[in-house]
C-alpha positions as CSV (number, residue, x, y, z in Angstrom):
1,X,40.6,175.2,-109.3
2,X,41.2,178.7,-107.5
3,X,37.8,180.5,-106.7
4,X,36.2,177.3,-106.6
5,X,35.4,175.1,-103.1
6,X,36.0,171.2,-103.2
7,X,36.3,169.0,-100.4
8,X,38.3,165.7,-100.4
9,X,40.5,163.5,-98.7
10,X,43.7,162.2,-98.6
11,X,46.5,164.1,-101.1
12,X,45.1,167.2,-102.3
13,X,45.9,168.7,-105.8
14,X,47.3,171.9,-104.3
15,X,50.1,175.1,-104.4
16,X,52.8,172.8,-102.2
17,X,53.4,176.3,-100.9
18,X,50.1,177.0,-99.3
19,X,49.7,173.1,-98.2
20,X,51.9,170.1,-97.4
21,X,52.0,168.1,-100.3
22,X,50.1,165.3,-99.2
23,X,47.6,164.6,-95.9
24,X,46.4,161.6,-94.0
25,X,43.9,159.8,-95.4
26,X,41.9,160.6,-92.3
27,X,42.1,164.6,-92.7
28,X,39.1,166.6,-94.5
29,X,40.5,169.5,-96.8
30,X,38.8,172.2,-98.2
31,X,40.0,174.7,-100.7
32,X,39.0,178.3,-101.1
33,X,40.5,180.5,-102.8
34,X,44.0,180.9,-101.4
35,X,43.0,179.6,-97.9
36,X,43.0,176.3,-97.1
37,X,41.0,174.4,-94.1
38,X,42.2,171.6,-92.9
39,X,39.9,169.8,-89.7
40,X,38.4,173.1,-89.4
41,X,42.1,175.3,-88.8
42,X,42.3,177.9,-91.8
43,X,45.6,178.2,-93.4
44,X,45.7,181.4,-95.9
45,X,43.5,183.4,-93.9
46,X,44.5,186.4,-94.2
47,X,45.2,186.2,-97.4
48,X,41.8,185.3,-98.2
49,X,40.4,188.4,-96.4
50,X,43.3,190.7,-98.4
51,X,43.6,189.4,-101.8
52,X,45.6,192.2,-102.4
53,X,48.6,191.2,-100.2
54,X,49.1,188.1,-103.0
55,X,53.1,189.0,-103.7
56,X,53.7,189.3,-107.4
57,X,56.2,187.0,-109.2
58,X,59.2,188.5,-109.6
59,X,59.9,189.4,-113.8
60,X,63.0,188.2,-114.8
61,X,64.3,191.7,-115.4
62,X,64.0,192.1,-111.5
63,X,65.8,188.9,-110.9
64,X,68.5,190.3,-113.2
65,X,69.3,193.1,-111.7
66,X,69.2,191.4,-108.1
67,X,72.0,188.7,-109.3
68,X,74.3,191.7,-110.9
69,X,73.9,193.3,-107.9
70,X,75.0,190.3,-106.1
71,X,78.1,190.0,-108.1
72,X,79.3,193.9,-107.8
73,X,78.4,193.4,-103.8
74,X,81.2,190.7,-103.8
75,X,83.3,192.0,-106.0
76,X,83.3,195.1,-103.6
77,X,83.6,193.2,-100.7
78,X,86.7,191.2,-102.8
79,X,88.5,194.6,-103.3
80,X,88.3,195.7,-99.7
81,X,89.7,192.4,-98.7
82,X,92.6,193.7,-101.2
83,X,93.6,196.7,-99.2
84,X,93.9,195.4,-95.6
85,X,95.1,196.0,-92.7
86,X,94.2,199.6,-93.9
87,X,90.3,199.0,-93.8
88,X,87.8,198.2,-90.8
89,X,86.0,194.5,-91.0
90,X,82.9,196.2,-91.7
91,X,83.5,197.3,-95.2
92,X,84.0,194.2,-96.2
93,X,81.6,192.3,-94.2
94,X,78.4,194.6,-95.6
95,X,78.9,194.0,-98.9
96,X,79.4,190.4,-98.4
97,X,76.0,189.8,-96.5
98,X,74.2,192.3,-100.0
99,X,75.9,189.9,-102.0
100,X,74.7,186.6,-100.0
101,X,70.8,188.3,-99.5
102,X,70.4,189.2,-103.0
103,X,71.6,185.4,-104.5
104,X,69.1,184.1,-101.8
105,X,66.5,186.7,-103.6
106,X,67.2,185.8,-106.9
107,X,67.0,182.3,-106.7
108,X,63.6,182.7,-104.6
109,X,64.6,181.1,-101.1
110,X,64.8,184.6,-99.3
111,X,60.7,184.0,-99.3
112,X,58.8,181.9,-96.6
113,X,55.2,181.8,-97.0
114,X,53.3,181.6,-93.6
115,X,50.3,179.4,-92.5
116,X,48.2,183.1,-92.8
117,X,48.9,183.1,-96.3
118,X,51.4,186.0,-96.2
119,X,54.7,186.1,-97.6
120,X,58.1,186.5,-95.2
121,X,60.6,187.7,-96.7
122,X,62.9,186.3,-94.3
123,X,66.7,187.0,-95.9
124,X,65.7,190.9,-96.6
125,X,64.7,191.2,-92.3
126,X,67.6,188.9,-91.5
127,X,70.0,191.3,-93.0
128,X,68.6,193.7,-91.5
129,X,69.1,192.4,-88.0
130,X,72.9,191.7,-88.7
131,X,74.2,194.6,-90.5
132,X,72.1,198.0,-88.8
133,X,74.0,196.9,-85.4
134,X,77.1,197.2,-87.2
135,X,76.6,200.6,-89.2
136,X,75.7,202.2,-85.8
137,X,78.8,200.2,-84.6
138,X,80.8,202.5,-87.6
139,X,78.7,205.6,-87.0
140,X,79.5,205.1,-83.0
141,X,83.1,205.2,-83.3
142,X,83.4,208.9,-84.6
143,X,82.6,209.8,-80.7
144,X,81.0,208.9,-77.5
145,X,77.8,210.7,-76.5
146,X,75.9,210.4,-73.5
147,X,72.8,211.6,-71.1
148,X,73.9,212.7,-67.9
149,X,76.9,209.9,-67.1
150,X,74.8,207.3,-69.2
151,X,76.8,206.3,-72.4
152,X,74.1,206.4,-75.7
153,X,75.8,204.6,-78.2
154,X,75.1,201.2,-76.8
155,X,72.0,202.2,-76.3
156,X,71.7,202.7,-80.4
157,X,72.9,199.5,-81.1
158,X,70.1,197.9,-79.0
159,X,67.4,200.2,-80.3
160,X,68.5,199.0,-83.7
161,X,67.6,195.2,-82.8
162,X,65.0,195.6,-80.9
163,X,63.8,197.7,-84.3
164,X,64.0,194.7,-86.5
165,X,62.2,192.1,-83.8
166,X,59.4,194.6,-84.0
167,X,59.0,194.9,-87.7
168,X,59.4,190.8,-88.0
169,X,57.1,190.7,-85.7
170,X,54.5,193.6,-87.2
171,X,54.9,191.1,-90.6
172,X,54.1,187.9,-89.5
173,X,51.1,188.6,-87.1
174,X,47.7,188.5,-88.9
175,X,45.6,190.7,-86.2
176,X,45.7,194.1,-87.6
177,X,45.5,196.2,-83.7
178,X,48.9,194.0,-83.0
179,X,50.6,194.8,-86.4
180,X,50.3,198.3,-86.4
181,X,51.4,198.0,-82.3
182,X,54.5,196.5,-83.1
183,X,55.0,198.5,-86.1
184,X,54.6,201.4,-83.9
185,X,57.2,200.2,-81.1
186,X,59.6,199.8,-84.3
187,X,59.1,203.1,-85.2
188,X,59.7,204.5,-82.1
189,X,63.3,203.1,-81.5
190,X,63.9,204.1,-85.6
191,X,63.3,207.6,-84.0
192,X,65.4,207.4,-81.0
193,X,68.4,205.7,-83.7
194,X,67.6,209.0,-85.5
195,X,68.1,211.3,-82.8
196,X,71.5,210.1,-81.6
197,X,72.7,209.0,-85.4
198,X,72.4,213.1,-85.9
199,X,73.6,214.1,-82.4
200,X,76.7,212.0,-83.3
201,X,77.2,213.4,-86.8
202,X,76.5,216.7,-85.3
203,X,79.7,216.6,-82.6
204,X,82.2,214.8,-84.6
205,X,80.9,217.4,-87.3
206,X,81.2,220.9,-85.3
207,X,84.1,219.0,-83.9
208,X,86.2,219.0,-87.5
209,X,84.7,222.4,-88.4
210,X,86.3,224.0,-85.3
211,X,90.1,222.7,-86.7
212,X,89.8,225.3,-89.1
213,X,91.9,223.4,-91.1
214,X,91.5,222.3,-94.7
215,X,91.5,218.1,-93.6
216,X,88.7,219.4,-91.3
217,X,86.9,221.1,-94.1
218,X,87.4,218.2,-96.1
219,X,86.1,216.0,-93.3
220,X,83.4,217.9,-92.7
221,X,82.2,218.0,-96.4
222,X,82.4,214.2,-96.1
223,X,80.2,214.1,-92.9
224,X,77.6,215.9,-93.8
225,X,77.4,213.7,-97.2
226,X,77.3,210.2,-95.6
227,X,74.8,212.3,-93.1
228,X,72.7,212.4,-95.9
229,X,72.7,209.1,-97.7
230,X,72.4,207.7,-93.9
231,X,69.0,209.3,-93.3
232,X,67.6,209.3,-97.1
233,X,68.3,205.6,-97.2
234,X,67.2,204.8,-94.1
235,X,63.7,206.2,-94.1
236,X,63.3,204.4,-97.2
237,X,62.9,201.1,-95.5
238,X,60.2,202.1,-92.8
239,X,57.9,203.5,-96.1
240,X,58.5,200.7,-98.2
241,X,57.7,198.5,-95.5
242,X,54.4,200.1,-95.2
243,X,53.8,200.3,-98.7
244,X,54.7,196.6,-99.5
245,X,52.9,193.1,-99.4
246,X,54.0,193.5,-95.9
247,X,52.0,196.8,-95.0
248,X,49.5,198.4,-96.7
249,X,50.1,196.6,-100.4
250,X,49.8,199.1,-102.1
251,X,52.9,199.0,-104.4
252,X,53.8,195.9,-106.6
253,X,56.6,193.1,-105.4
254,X,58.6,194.0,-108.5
255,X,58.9,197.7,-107.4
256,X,59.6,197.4,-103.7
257,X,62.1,194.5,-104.8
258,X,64.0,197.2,-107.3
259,X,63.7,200.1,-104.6
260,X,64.8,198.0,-101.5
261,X,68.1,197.1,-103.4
262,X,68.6,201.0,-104.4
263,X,68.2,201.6,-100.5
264,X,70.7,198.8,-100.0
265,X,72.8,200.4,-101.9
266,X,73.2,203.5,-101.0
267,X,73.0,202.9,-97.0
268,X,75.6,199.7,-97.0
269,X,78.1,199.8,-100.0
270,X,78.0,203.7,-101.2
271,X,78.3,204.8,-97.6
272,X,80.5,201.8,-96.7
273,X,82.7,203.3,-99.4
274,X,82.5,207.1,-98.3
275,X,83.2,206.1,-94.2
276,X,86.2,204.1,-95.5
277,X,87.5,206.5,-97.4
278,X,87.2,209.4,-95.1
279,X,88.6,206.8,-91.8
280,X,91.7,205.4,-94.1
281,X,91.7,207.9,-97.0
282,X,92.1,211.4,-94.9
283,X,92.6,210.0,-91.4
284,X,94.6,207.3,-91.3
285,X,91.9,205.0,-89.5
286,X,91.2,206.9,-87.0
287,X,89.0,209.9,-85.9
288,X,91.1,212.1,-84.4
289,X,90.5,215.6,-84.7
Protein backbone atom coordinates (compact mmCIF):
# COMPACT_ATOMS: atom_id res chain seq x y z
CA UNK A 1 0.00 0.00 0.00
CA UNK A 2 1.14 3.77 -0.66
CA UNK A 3 2.58 5.40 2.56
CA UNK A 4 3.43 2.12 3.73
CA UNK A 5 7.20 0.40 3.49
CA UNK A 6 7.39 -3.48 2.52
CA UNK A 7 10.29 -5.27 1.32
CA UNK A 8 10.14 -8.41 -0.89
CA UNK A 9 11.40 -10.22 -3.63
CA UNK A 10 10.83 -11.26 -6.94
CA UNK A 11 7.51 -9.54 -8.76
CA UNK A 12 6.36 -6.67 -6.88
CA UNK A 13 2.69 -5.58 -6.64
CA UNK A 14 3.44 -2.07 -8.05
CA UNK A 15 2.31 1.22 -10.37
CA UNK A 16 3.97 -0.57 -13.71
CA UNK A 17 4.68 3.10 -14.28
CA UNK A 18 7.02 3.74 -11.42
CA UNK A 19 8.62 -0.01 -11.75
CA UNK A 20 9.10 -2.73 -14.27
CA UNK A 21 6.53 -5.04 -13.94
CA UNK A 22 8.30 -7.83 -12.63
CA UNK A 23 12.24 -8.28 -11.12
CA UNK A 24 14.68 -11.05 -10.72
CA UNK A 25 14.09 -13.20 -8.05
CA UNK A 26 17.52 -12.22 -6.80
CA UNK A 27 16.62 -8.21 -6.57
CA UNK A 28 15.49 -6.72 -3.06
CA UNK A 29 12.59 -4.01 -3.53
CA UNK A 30 11.42 -1.64 -1.31
CA UNK A 31 8.48 0.57 -1.55
CA UNK A 32 7.97 4.01 -0.18
CA UNK A 33 5.72 6.09 -0.97
CA UNK A 34 6.10 6.95 -4.68
CA UNK A 35 9.85 6.00 -4.68
CA UNK A 36 10.98 2.86 -5.20
CA UNK A 37 14.55 1.23 -4.17
CA UNK A 38 15.74 -1.29 -5.92
CA UNK A 39 19.59 -2.86 -4.66
CA UNK A 40 19.86 0.35 -2.86
CA UNK A 41 19.30 2.85 -6.42
CA UNK A 42 16.13 5.04 -5.66
CA UNK A 43 13.74 5.41 -8.37
CA UNK A 44 10.99 8.21 -7.54
CA UNK A 45 13.19 10.28 -5.77
CA UNK A 46 12.31 13.35 -6.35
CA UNK A 47 9.09 12.74 -6.20
CA UNK A 48 9.33 11.50 -2.85
CA UNK A 49 11.05 14.76 -1.62
CA UNK A 50 8.16 16.91 -3.76
CA UNK A 51 4.91 15.22 -3.31
CA UNK A 52 3.59 18.06 -4.84
CA UNK A 53 5.07 17.63 -8.34
CA UNK A 54 2.51 14.18 -8.48
CA UNK A 55 0.73 15.24 -12.05
CA UNK A 56 -3.00 15.15 -11.74
CA UNK A 57 -5.10 12.80 -13.91
CA UNK A 58 -6.39 14.49 -16.55
CA UNK A 59 -10.64 14.87 -16.14
CA UNK A 60 -12.35 13.77 -19.00
CA UNK A 61 -13.58 17.26 -19.78
CA UNK A 62 -9.77 18.16 -20.37
CA UNK A 63 -9.31 15.18 -22.67
CA UNK A 64 -12.32 16.48 -24.51
CA UNK A 65 -11.43 19.45 -25.40
CA UNK A 66 -7.72 18.20 -26.35
CA UNK A 67 -9.30 15.62 -29.04
CA UNK A 68 -11.73 18.56 -30.51
CA UNK A 69 -8.94 20.46 -30.72
CA UNK A 70 -7.13 17.82 -32.48
CA UNK A 71 -9.84 17.44 -35.02
CA UNK A 72 -10.23 21.51 -35.89
CA UNK A 73 -6.18 21.38 -36.07
CA UNK A 74 -6.55 18.91 -39.01
CA UNK A 75 -9.34 20.08 -40.42
CA UNK A 76 -7.34 23.49 -40.63
CA UNK A 77 -4.43 21.99 -41.79
CA UNK A 78 -7.01 19.91 -44.53
CA UNK A 79 -8.29 23.34 -45.80
CA UNK A 80 -4.92 24.93 -46.31
CA UNK A 81 -3.94 21.91 -48.31
CA UNK A 82 -7.20 23.07 -50.36
CA UNK A 83 -5.86 26.38 -51.48
CA UNK A 84 -2.36 25.48 -52.73
CA UNK A 85 0.02 26.55 -54.61
CA UNK A 86 -1.22 29.92 -53.04
CA UNK A 87 -0.09 29.11 -49.35
CA UNK A 88 3.50 28.52 -47.80
CA UNK A 89 4.13 24.61 -46.40
CA UNK A 90 4.06 26.06 -43.03
CA UNK A 91 0.41 26.74 -42.68
CA UNK A 92 -0.35 23.52 -43.19
CA UNK A 93 2.45 21.78 -41.58
CA UNK A 94 1.65 23.62 -37.88
CA UNK A 95 -1.63 22.66 -37.61
CA UNK A 96 -0.90 19.18 -38.63
CA UNK A 97 1.86 18.63 -35.79
CA UNK A 98 -1.28 20.47 -33.01
CA UNK A 99 -3.40 18.04 -34.37
CA UNK A 100 -0.82 14.88 -34.11
CA UNK A 101 0.45 16.36 -30.25
CA UNK A 102 -2.93 16.77 -28.92
CA UNK A 103 -4.24 12.96 -30.14
CA UNK A 104 -0.95 11.83 -28.48
CA UNK A 105 -2.22 13.94 -25.30
CA UNK A 106 -5.50 12.76 -25.26
CA UNK A 107 -4.90 9.31 -25.43
CA UNK A 108 -2.09 9.63 -22.66
CA UNK A 109 1.27 8.62 -24.56
CA UNK A 110 2.54 12.27 -24.85
CA UNK A 111 3.60 11.39 -21.01
CA UNK A 112 6.87 9.59 -19.99
CA UNK A 113 7.39 9.14 -16.45
CA UNK A 114 11.25 9.30 -15.43
CA UNK A 115 13.26 7.04 -13.02
CA UNK A 116 13.08 10.48 -10.54
CA UNK A 117 9.54 10.05 -10.38
CA UNK A 118 8.77 13.13 -12.53
CA UNK A 119 6.58 13.34 -15.39
CA UNK A 120 7.96 14.27 -19.22
CA UNK A 121 5.81 15.45 -21.11
CA UNK A 122 7.66 14.53 -24.12
CA UNK A 123 5.08 15.22 -27.34
CA UNK A 124 4.22 18.91 -25.76
CA UNK A 125 8.61 19.72 -25.76
CA UNK A 126 8.87 17.74 -29.07
CA UNK A 127 6.54 20.06 -30.73
CA UNK A 128 8.10 22.54 -29.48
CA UNK A 129 11.49 21.78 -31.00
CA UNK A 130 9.95 21.26 -34.50
CA UNK A 131 7.55 23.97 -35.07
CA UNK A 132 9.35 27.37 -33.11
CA UNK A 133 12.30 26.84 -35.84
CA UNK A 134 9.72 27.17 -38.42
CA UNK A 135 7.56 30.22 -37.13
CA UNK A 136 10.89 32.25 -36.86
CA UNK A 137 11.53 30.63 -40.35
CA UNK A 138 7.90 32.60 -41.40
CA UNK A 139 8.72 35.63 -39.15
CA UNK A 140 12.37 35.66 -40.94
CA UNK A 141 11.22 36.04 -44.31
CA UNK A 142 9.43 39.49 -43.89
CA UNK A 143 13.32 40.84 -43.99
CA UNK A 144 16.87 40.23 -43.35
CA UNK A 145 18.43 41.89 -40.29
CA UNK A 146 21.84 41.93 -39.25
CA UNK A 147 24.80 43.18 -36.72
CA UNK A 148 27.53 44.69 -38.46
CA UNK A 149 27.79 42.23 -41.75
CA UNK A 150 26.55 39.24 -39.55
CA UNK A 151 23.18 38.02 -40.74
CA UNK A 152 20.65 37.57 -37.34
CA UNK A 153 17.93 35.59 -38.61
CA UNK A 154 19.86 32.33 -38.61
CA UNK A 155 20.96 33.14 -35.63
CA UNK A 156 17.11 33.09 -34.31
CA UNK A 157 16.41 29.89 -35.56
CA UNK A 158 19.28 28.38 -33.57
CA UNK A 159 18.51 30.31 -30.39
CA UNK A 160 15.14 28.79 -30.74
CA UNK A 161 16.56 25.09 -30.53
CA UNK A 162 19.03 25.55 -28.44
CA UNK A 163 15.79 27.13 -26.17
CA UNK A 164 14.01 23.92 -26.14
CA UNK A 165 17.26 21.54 -25.37
CA UNK A 166 17.56 23.75 -22.33
CA UNK A 167 14.09 23.59 -21.00
CA UNK A 168 14.04 19.52 -21.79
CA UNK A 169 16.91 19.49 -20.07
CA UNK A 170 15.78 21.97 -16.91
CA UNK A 171 12.70 19.20 -16.81
CA UNK A 172 14.29 16.06 -16.61
CA UNK A 173 17.28 16.82 -14.20
CA UNK A 174 16.46 16.32 -10.44
CA UNK A 175 19.35 18.69 -8.86
CA UNK A 176 17.57 21.81 -8.32
CA UNK A 177 21.13 24.39 -8.81
CA UNK A 178 21.21 22.57 -12.54
CA UNK A 179 17.41 23.02 -13.23
CA UNK A 180 17.14 26.51 -12.59
CA UNK A 181 20.86 26.80 -14.73
CA UNK A 182 19.46 25.45 -17.67
CA UNK A 183 16.23 27.01 -17.18
CA UNK A 184 18.18 30.20 -17.02
CA UNK A 185 20.30 29.53 -20.32
CA UNK A 186 16.71 28.84 -21.94
CA UNK A 187 15.58 32.05 -20.87
CA UNK A 188 18.29 33.84 -22.07
CA UNK A 189 18.10 32.74 -25.91
CA UNK A 190 13.84 33.30 -25.38
CA UNK A 191 15.24 36.89 -24.83
CA UNK A 192 17.56 37.22 -27.62
CA UNK A 193 14.45 35.41 -29.99
CA UNK A 194 12.55 38.41 -28.47
CA UNK A 195 14.80 41.06 -29.37
CA UNK A 196 15.22 40.24 -33.08
CA UNK A 197 11.36 38.73 -33.45
CA UNK A 198 10.50 42.77 -32.60
CA UNK A 199 13.47 44.28 -34.51
CA UNK A 200 12.04 42.26 -37.51
CA UNK A 201 8.47 43.29 -36.96
CA UNK A 202 9.69 46.70 -36.28
CA UNK A 203 11.46 47.15 -40.10
CA UNK A 204 9.09 45.28 -42.22
CA UNK A 205 6.53 47.46 -40.02
CA UNK A 206 8.02 51.19 -40.43
CA UNK A 207 8.92 49.71 -43.77
CA UNK A 208 4.89 49.33 -44.91
CA UNK A 209 4.06 52.54 -42.94
CA UNK A 210 6.45 54.61 -45.05
CA UNK A 211 4.33 53.42 -48.53
CA UNK A 212 1.79 55.66 -47.43
CA UNK A 213 -0.46 53.68 -49.09
CA UNK A 214 -3.73 52.05 -48.01
CA UNK A 215 -2.25 48.08 -48.64
CA UNK A 216 0.56 49.47 -46.40
CA UNK A 217 -1.89 50.61 -43.84
CA UNK A 218 -3.57 47.58 -44.14
CA UNK A 219 -0.33 45.60 -43.75
CA UNK A 220 0.73 47.44 -41.15
CA UNK A 221 -2.57 46.95 -39.00
CA UNK A 222 -1.94 43.28 -39.68
CA UNK A 223 1.68 43.45 -38.37
CA UNK A 224 1.31 44.89 -35.46
CA UNK A 225 -1.67 42.26 -34.60
CA UNK A 226 0.29 38.99 -35.24
CA UNK A 227 3.12 41.24 -33.22
CA UNK A 228 0.87 40.83 -30.52
CA UNK A 229 -0.47 37.35 -30.42
CA UNK A 230 3.37 36.41 -31.20
CA UNK A 231 4.63 37.77 -27.87
CA UNK A 232 1.33 37.19 -25.61
CA UNK A 233 1.45 33.56 -26.63
CA UNK A 234 4.82 33.10 -26.46
CA UNK A 235 5.55 34.23 -22.90
CA UNK A 236 2.89 32.06 -21.92
CA UNK A 237 4.96 29.01 -22.31
CA UNK A 238 8.07 30.11 -20.22
CA UNK A 239 5.32 30.97 -17.11
CA UNK A 240 3.47 27.95 -17.45
CA UNK A 241 6.53 26.01 -17.52
CA UNK A 242 7.43 27.48 -14.26
CA UNK A 243 4.19 27.09 -12.82
CA UNK A 244 3.62 23.46 -13.93
CA UNK A 245 4.49 19.86 -12.49
CA UNK A 246 7.60 20.78 -14.39
CA UNK A 247 8.64 24.03 -12.32
CA UNK A 248 7.40 25.19 -9.36
CA UNK A 249 3.87 23.02 -9.24
CA UNK A 250 2.05 25.26 -8.30
CA UNK A 251 -0.95 25.03 -10.74
CA UNK A 252 -2.95 21.76 -11.41
CA UNK A 253 -2.20 19.36 -14.66
CA UNK A 254 -5.73 19.99 -15.69
CA UNK A 255 -5.21 23.87 -15.90
CA UNK A 256 -1.75 24.05 -17.49
CA UNK A 257 -3.08 21.24 -19.94
CA UNK A 258 -6.32 23.75 -20.88
CA UNK A 259 -3.96 26.85 -20.95
CA UNK A 260 -1.00 25.29 -22.95
CA UNK A 261 -3.57 24.41 -25.78
CA UNK A 262 -5.03 28.20 -25.63
CA UNK A 263 -1.26 29.20 -26.16
CA UNK A 264 -1.10 26.67 -29.01
CA UNK A 265 -3.69 28.22 -30.37
CA UNK A 266 -3.24 31.41 -30.63
CA UNK A 267 0.75 31.30 -31.48
CA UNK A 268 0.39 28.26 -34.36
CA UNK A 269 -3.09 28.17 -36.00
CA UNK A 270 -4.62 31.90 -35.29
CA UNK A 271 -1.32 33.51 -36.35
CA UNK A 272 -0.68 30.78 -38.95
CA UNK A 273 -4.03 32.04 -40.31
CA UNK A 274 -3.32 36.00 -39.90
CA UNK A 275 0.52 35.49 -41.72
CA UNK A 276 -1.29 33.59 -44.51
CA UNK A 277 -3.67 35.87 -45.06
CA UNK A 278 -1.60 38.95 -45.02
CA UNK A 279 1.48 36.95 -47.43
CA UNK A 280 -1.35 35.47 -49.99
CA UNK A 281 -4.46 37.58 -49.07
CA UNK A 282 -2.90 41.31 -49.61
CA UNK A 283 0.52 40.45 -51.09
CA UNK A 284 0.33 37.85 -53.31
CA UNK A 285 2.98 35.69 -51.38
CA UNK A 286 5.41 37.84 -51.11
CA UNK A 287 6.72 40.76 -48.93
CA UNK A 288 7.41 43.25 -51.12
CA UNK A 289 6.86 46.68 -50.08
Amino acid sequence: EKGTSSRSTGPLPADPQVVPAAFPATMTVLEVNEAVIIDGVMYGEYIFSHPQCIPAELVPVVKVFQICWAVVSMCQSAFMMTRMPKVPWEAIYLPMVEAIVYVMAYTGNGYLKMGSGRVLPWARMASWLVTCPVMHGQISGMTLIKYQSIPINPMVIAASIIRVVMGVTATIVVTEDLKWAFFGCGLVCLLFEYASVYTIFAVTIGDFADAKTDLGNQVVARLKSIRSIFFVAWTAFPILWLLSSTGTCVIDENISAVAYLISDAFCKNFNGILLWSTTWGLLNGKWDR
